[in-house]
BALORO-482437 format. One record per residue (C-alpha): residue number from 0; residue in three letters; chain; x, y, z negated. Coordinates in Angstrom, 2 decimals, padded with zeros to 5 digits. Layout:
% residues N
<NUM 'ALA' 'A' <X Y Z>>,
...
***
This chain:
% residues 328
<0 'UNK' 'A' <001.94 -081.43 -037.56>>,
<1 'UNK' 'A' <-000.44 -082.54 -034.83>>,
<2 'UNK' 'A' <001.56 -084.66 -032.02>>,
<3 'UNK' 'A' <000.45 -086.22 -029.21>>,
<4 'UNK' 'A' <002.83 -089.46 -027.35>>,
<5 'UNK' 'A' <003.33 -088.49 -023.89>>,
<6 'UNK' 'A' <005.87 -090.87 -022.51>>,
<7 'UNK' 'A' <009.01 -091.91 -024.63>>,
<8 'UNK' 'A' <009.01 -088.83 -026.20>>,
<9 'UNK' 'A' <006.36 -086.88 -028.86>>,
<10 'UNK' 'A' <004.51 -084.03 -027.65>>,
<11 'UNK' 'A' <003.42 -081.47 -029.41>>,
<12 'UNK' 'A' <000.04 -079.95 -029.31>>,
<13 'UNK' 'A' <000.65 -077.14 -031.72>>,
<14 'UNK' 'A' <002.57 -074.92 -032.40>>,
<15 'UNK' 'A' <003.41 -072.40 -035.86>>,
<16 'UNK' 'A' <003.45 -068.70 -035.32>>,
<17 'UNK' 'A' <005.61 -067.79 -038.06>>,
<18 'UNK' 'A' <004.74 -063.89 -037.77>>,
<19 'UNK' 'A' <005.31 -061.84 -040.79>>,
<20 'UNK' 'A' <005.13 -065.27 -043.20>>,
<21 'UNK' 'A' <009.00 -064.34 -044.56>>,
<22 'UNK' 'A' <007.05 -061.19 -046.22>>,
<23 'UNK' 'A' <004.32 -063.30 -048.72>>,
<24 'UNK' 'A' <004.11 -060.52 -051.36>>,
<25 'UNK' 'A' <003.00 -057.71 -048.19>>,
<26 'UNK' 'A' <000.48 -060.17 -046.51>>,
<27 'UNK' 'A' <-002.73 -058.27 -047.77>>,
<28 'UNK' 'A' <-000.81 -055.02 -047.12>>,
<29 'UNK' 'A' <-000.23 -055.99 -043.08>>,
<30 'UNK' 'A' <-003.52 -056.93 -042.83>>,
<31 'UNK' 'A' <-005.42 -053.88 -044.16>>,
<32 'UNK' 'A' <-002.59 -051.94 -042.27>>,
<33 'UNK' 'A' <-003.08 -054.06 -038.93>>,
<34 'UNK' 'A' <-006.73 -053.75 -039.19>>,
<35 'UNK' 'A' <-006.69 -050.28 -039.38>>,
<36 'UNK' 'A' <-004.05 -049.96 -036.42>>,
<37 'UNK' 'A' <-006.76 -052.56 -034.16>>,
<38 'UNK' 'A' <-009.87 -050.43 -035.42>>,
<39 'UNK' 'A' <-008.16 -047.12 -034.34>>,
<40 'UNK' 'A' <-006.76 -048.31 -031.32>>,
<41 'UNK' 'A' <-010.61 -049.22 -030.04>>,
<42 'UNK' 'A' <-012.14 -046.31 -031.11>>,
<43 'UNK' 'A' <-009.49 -044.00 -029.41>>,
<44 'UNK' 'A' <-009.44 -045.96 -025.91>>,
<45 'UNK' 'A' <-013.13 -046.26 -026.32>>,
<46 'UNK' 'A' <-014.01 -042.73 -026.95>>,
<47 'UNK' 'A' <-011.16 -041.59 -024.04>>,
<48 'UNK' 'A' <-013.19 -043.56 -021.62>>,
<49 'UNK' 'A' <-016.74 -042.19 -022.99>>,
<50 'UNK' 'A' <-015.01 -038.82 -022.01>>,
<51 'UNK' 'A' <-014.22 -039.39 -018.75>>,
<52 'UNK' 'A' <-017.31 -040.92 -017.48>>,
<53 'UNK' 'A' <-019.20 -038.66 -019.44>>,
<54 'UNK' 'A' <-017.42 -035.16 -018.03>>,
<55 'UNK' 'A' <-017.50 -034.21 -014.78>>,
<56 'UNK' 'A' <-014.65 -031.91 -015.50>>,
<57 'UNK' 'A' <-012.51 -035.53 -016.06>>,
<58 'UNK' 'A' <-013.49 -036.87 -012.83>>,
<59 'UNK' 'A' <-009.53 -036.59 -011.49>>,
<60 'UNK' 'A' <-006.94 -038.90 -010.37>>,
<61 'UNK' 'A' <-004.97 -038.23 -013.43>>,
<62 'UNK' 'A' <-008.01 -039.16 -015.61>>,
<63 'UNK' 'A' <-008.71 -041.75 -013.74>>,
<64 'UNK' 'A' <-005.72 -043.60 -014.22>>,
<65 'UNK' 'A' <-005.69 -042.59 -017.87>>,
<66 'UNK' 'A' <-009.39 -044.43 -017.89>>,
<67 'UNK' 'A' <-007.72 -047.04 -016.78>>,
<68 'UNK' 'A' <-004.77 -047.36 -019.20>>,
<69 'UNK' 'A' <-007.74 -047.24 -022.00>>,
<70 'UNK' 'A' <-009.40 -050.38 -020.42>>,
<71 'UNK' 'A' <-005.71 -051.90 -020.22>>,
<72 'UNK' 'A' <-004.71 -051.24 -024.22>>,
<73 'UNK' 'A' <-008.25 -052.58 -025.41>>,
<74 'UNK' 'A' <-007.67 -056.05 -023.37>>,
<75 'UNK' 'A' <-003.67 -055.61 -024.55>>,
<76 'UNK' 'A' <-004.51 -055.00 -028.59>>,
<77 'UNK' 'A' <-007.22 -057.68 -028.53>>,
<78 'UNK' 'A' <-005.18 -060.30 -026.72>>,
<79 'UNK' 'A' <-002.23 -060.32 -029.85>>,
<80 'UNK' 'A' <-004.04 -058.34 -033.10>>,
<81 'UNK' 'A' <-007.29 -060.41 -034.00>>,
<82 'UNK' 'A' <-005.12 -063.60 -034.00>>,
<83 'UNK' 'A' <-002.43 -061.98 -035.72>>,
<84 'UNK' 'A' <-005.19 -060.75 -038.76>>,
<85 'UNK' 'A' <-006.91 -063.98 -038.87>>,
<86 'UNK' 'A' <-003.78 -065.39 -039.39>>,
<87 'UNK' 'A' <-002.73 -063.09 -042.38>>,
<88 'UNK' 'A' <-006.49 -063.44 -043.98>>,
<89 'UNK' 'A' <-006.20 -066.84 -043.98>>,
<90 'UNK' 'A' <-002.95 -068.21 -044.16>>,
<91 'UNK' 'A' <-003.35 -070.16 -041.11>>,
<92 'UNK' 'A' <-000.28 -069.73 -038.62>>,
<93 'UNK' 'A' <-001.01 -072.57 -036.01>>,
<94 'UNK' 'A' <-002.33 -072.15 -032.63>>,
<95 'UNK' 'A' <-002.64 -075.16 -029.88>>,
<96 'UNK' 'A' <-000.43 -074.79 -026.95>>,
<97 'UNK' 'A' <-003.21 -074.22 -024.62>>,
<98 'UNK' 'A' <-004.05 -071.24 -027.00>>,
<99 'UNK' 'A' <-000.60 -070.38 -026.73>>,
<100 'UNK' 'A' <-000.13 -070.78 -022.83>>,
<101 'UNK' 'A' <-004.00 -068.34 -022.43>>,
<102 'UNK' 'A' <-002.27 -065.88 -025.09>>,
<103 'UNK' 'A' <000.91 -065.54 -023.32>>,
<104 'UNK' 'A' <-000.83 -065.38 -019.82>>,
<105 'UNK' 'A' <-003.15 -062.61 -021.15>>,
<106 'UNK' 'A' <-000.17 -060.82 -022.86>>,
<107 'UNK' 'A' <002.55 -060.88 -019.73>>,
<108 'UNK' 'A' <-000.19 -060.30 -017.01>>,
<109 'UNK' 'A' <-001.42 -056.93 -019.39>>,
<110 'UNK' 'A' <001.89 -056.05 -019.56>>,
<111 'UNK' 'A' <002.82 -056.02 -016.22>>,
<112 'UNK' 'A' <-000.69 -054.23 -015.15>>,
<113 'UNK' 'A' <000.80 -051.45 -017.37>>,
<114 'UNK' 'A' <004.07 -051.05 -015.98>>,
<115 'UNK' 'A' <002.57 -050.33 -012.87>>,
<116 'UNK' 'A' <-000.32 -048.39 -013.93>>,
<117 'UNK' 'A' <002.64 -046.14 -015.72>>,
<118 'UNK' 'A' <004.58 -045.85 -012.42>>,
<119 'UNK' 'A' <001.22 -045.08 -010.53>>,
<120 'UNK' 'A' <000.73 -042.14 -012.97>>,
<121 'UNK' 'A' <003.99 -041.17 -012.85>>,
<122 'UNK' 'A' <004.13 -040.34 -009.18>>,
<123 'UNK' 'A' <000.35 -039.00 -009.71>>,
<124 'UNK' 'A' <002.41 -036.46 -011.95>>,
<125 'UNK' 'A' <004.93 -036.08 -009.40>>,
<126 'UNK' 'A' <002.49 -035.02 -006.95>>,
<127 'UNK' 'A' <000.91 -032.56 -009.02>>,
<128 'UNK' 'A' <003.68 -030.91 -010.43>>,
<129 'UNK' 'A' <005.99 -030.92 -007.10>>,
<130 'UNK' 'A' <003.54 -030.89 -004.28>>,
<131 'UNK' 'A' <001.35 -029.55 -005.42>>,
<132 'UNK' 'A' <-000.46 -027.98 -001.70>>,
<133 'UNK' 'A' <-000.50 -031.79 -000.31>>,
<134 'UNK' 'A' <-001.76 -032.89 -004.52>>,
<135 'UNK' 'A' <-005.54 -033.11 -002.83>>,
<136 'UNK' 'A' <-004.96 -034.17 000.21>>,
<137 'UNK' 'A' <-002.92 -037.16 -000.53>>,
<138 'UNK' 'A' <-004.18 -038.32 -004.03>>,
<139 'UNK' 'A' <-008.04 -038.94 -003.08>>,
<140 'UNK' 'A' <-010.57 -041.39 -004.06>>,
<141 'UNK' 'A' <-009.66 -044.29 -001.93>>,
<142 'UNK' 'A' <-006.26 -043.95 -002.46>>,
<143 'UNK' 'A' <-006.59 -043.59 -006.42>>,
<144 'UNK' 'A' <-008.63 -046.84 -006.31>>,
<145 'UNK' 'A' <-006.38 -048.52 -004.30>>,
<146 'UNK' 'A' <-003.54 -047.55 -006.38>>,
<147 'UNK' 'A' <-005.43 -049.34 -009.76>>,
<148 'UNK' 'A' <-006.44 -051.79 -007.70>>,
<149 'UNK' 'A' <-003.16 -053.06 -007.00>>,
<150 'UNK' 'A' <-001.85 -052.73 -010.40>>,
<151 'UNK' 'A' <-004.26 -054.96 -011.74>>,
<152 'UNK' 'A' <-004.38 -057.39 -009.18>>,
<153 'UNK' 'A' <-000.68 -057.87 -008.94>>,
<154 'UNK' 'A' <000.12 -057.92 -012.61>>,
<155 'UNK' 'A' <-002.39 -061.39 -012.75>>,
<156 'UNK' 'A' <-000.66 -062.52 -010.00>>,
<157 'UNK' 'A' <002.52 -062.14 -010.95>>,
<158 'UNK' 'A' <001.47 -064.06 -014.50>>,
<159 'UNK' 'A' <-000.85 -066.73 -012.84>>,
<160 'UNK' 'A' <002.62 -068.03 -011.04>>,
<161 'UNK' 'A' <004.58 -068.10 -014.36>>,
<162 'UNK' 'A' <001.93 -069.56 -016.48>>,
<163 'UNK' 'A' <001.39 -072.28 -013.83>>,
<164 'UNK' 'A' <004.52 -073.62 -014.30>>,
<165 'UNK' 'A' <004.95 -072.98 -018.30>>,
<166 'UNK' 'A' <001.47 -075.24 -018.63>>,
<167 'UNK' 'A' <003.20 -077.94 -016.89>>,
<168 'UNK' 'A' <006.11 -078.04 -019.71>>,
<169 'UNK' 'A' <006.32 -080.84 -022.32>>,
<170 'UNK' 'A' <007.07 -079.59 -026.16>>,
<171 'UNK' 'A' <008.49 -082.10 -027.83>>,
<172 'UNK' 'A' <009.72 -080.14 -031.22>>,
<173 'UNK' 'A' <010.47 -078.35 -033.21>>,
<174 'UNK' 'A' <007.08 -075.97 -032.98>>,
<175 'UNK' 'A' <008.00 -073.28 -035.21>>,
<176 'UNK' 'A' <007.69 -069.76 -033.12>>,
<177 'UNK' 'A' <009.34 -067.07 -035.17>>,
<178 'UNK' 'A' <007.20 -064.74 -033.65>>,
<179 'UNK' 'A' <003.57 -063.04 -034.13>>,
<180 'UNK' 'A' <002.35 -064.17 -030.89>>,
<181 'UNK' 'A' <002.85 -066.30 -027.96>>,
<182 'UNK' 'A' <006.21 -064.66 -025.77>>,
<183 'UNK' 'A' <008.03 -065.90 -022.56>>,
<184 'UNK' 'A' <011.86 -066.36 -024.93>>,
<185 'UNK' 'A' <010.61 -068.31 -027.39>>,
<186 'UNK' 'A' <007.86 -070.98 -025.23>>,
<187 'UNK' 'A' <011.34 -071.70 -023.42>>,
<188 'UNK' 'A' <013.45 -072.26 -026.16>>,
<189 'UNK' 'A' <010.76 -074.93 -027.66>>,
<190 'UNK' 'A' <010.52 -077.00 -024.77>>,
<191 'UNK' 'A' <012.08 -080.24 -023.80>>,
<192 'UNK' 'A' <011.59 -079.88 -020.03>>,
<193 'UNK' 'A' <014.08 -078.27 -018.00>>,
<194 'UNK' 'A' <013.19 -074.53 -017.97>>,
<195 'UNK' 'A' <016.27 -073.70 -015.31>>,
<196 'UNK' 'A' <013.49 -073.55 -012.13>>,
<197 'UNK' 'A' <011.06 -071.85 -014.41>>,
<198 'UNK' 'A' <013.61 -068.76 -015.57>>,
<199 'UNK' 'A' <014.41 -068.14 -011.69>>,
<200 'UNK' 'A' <010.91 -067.91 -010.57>>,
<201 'UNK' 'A' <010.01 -065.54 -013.98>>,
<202 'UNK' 'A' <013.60 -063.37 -012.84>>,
<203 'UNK' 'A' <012.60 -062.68 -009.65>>,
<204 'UNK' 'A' <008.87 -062.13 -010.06>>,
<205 'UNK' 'A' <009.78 -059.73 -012.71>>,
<206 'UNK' 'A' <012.32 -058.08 -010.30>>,
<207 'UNK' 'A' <009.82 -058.08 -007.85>>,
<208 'UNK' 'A' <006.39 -056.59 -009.39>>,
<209 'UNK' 'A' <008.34 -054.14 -012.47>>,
<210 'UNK' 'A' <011.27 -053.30 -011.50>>,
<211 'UNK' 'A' <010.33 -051.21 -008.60>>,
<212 'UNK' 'A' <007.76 -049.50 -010.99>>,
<213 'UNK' 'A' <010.29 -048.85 -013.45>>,
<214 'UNK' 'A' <012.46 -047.56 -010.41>>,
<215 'UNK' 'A' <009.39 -045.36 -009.36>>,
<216 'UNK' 'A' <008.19 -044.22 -012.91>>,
<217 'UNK' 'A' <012.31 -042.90 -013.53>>,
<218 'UNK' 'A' <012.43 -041.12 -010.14>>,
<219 'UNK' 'A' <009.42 -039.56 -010.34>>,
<220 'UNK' 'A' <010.32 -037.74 -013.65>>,
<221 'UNK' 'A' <013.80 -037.09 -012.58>>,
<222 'UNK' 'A' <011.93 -035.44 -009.76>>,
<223 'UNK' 'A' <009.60 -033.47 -012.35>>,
<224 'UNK' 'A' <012.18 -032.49 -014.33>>,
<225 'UNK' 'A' <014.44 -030.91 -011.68>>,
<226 'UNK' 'A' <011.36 -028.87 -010.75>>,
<227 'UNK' 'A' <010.71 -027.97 -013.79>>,
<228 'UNK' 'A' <014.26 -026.53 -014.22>>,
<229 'UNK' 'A' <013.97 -024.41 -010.87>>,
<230 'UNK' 'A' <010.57 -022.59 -012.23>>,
<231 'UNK' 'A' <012.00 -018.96 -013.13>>,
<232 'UNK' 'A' <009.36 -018.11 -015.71>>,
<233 'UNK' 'A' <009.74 -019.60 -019.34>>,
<234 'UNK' 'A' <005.98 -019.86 -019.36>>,
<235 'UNK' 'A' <005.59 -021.47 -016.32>>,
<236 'UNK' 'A' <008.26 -024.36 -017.48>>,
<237 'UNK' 'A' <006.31 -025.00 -020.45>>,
<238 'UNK' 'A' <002.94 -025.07 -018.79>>,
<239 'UNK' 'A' <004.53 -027.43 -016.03>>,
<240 'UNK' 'A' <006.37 -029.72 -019.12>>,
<241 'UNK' 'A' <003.18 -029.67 -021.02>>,
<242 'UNK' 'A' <001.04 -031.84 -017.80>>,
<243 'UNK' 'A' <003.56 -034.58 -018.58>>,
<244 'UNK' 'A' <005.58 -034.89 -021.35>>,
<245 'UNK' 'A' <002.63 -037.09 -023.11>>,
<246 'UNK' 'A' <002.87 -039.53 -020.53>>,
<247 'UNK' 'A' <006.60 -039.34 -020.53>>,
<248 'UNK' 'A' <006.22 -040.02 -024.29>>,
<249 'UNK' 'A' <004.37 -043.12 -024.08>>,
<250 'UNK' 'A' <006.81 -044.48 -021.42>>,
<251 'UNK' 'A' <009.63 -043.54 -023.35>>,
<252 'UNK' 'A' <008.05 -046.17 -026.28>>,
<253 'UNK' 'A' <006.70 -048.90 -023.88>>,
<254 'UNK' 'A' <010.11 -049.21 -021.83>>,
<255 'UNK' 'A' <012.65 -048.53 -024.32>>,
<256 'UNK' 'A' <011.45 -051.04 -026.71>>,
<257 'UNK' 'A' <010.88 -053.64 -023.52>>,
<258 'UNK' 'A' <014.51 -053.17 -022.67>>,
<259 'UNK' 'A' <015.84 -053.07 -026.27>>,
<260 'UNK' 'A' <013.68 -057.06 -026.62>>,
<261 'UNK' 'A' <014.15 -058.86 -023.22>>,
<262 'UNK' 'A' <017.22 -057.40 -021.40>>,
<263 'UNK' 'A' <019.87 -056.17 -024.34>>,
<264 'UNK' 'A' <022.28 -059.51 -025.70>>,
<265 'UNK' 'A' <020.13 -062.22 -027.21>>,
<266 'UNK' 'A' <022.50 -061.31 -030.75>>,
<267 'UNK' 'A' <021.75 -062.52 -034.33>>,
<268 'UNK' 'A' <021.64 -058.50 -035.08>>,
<269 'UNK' 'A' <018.98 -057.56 -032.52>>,
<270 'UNK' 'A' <017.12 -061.92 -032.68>>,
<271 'UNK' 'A' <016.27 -060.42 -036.30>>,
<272 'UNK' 'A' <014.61 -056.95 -035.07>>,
<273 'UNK' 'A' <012.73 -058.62 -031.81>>,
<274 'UNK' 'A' <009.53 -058.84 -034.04>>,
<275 'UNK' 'A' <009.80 -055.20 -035.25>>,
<276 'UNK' 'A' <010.52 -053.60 -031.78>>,
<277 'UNK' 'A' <007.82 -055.82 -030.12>>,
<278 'UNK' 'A' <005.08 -054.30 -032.53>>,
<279 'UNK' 'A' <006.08 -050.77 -030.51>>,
<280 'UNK' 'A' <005.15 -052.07 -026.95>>,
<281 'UNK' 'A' <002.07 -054.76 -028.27>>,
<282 'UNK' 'A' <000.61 -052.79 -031.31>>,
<283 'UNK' 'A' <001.33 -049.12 -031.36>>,
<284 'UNK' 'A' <001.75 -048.30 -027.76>>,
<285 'UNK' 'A' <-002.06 -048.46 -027.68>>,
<286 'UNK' 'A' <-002.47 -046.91 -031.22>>,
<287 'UNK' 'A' <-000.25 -043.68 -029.41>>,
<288 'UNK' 'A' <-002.06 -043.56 -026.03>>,
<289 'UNK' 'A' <-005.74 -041.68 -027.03>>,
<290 'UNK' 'A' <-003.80 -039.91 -029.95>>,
<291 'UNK' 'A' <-001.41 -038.20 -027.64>>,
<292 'UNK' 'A' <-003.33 -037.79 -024.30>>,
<293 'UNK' 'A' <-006.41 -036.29 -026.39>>,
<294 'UNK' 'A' <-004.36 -034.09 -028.57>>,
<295 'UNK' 'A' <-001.97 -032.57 -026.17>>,
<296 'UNK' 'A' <-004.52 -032.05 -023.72>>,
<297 'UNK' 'A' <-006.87 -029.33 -023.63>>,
<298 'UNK' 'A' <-009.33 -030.67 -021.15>>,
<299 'UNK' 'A' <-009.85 -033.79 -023.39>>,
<300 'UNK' 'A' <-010.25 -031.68 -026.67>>,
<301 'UNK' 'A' <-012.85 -029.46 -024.44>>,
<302 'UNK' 'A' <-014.74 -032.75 -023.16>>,
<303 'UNK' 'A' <-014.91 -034.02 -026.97>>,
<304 'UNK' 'A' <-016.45 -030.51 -028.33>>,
<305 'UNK' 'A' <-018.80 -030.93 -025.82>>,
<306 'UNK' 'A' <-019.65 -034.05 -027.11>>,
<307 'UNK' 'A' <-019.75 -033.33 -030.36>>,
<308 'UNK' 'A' <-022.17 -030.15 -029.56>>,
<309 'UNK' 'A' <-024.28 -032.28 -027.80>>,
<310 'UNK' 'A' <-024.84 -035.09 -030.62>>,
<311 'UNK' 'A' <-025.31 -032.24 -033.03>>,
<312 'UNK' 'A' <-028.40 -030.60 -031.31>>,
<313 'UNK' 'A' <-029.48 -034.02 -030.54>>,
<314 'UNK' 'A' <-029.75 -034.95 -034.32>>,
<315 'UNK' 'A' <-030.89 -031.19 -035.30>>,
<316 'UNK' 'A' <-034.14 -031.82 -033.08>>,
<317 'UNK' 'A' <-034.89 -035.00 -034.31>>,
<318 'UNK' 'A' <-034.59 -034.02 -037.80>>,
<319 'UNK' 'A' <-037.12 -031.25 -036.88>>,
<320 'UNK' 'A' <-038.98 -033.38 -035.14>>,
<321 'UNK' 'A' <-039.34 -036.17 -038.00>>,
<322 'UNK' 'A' <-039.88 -033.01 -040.46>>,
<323 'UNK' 'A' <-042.90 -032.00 -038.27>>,
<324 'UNK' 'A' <-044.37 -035.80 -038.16>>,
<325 'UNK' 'A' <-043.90 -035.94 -041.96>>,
<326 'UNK' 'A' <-045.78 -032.52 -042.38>>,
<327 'UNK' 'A' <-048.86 -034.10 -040.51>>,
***
């Protein structure tokens, strides 16, 4: 272990990211499993946001947003999985606190970009579905970009104040994380300082900037829902249910696995599923997002034919073309 004297007491300058090392016989297995999750999870965001900006027909506030979810999940994926394969491929589980401190201030500021980019779409949604006569007038350009705007920028804010004060913590042993990456519970746990100030400022800047989305994304589909319920026609319920119920999917998997890790009883039962239930919210959350937006939604599948059609005649005529020069 690599330790550094910082006063009276040893500091640590690395820590162990245990990860999946309890499972040595499935190593190889995670990581051609985990490689295939990161590989799929670029591709999908990365061919959602060709879409958009390629189809004028995507050019909405709802699509939009979803761009901007896609650019969110490629930054979220690549902040935990390359670490996390490099790790299996080579055996090597240790990471330097700095590393640690930039990985966890990556991670939480992602994270809490996303909880308000969900609540943004959410009331998007809400718009659509139950106002739909003020939907244009009040959900315009400047407002859209505004909306992102502040998601991002107060989701690094909110994480540049808590990593601040984590970098000025001393680690003094043991460095053993049982975790696949660098998270908020177990930094705390490791370090000799006293974390009391630290855990007030993290409680109320997470009341502060996702709570009120939470609040927002919840009472905008209890809003959608009751409107839902009032449309007479069975076809028109399902058409209305249909706009949504992918986003309410993904929320449903990125908040009920955030609650089940950081708010239920810190219990040996539920210490001993944290890493399982964090791999919803960190890994598959952005596997799920292009899969479910692009194959629920007709627009999407429309923009992607279109594609498709277009890269077809594109290699057709330079095949003929490359015949002709060949006859020559």
């Amino acid at each position: 272990l690599t330790l550094a004297n910082y006063g009276n007491q040893t500091s640590v300058t690395k820590f162990i990211l245990l990860g999946f090392g309890d499972l040595p016989e499935l190593q190889i297995l995670l990581f051609m499993l985990f490689l295939v999750i990161y590989f799929m999870t670029m591709a999908g965001n990365i061919l959602i946001i060709v879409l958009i900006v390629a189809d004028q027909h995507l050019h909405t506030p709802m699509y939009f947003f979803l761009g901007n979810l896609s650019c969110l999940e490629i930054c979220y994926t690549s902040t935990i999985l390359p670490r996390m394969l490099a790790s299996l491929l080579t055996g090597d589980r240790t990471i330097s606190v700095s590393g640690c401190i930039i990985q966890f201030n990556w991670f939480s500021s992602l994270a809490a970009v996303e909880c308000a980019l969900l609540a943004v779409m959410s009331y998007d949604r809400y718009l659509a579905i139950c106002k739909p006569l003020h939907y244009a007038m009040q959900m315009n350009g400047s407002l859209c970009l505004q909306m992102a705007s502040l998601s991002w920028i107060s989701g690094f804010l909110a994480s540049t104040v808590t990593t601040s004060l984590l970098a000025q913590f001393t680690f003094c042993g043991p460095n053993e994380i049982n975790h696949f990456f660098c998270d908020f519970t177990p930094l705390i746990k490791l370090s000799c300082s006293d974390t009391s100030w630290m855990e007030l400022v993290t409680f109320i800047l997470s009341s502060i900037f996702t709570l009120p989305a939470f609040l927002l994304t919840v009472t905008s589909y209890i809003s959608i829902i009751a409107s839902i319920l009032r449309i007479p026609s069975t076809m028109g319920r399902k058409k209305a249910f249909s706009t949504c119920s992918s986003h309410l999917i993904v929320v449903t998997i990125f908040y009920g696995t955030l609650i089940i890790v950081y708010l239920l009883p810190d219990i040996n039962t539920l210490r001993s599923m944290t890493k399982v239930f964090s791999v919803f919210y960190t890994i598959l959350t952005p596997l799920v997002n292009p899969l479910i937006y692009s194959l629920r939604n007709k627009e999407v599948k429309e923009a992607l034919r279109q594609v498709v059609r277009k890269l077809g005649s594109f290699t057709a005529v330079q095949r003929i073309q490359a015949n002709a020069f060949r006859s020559k």
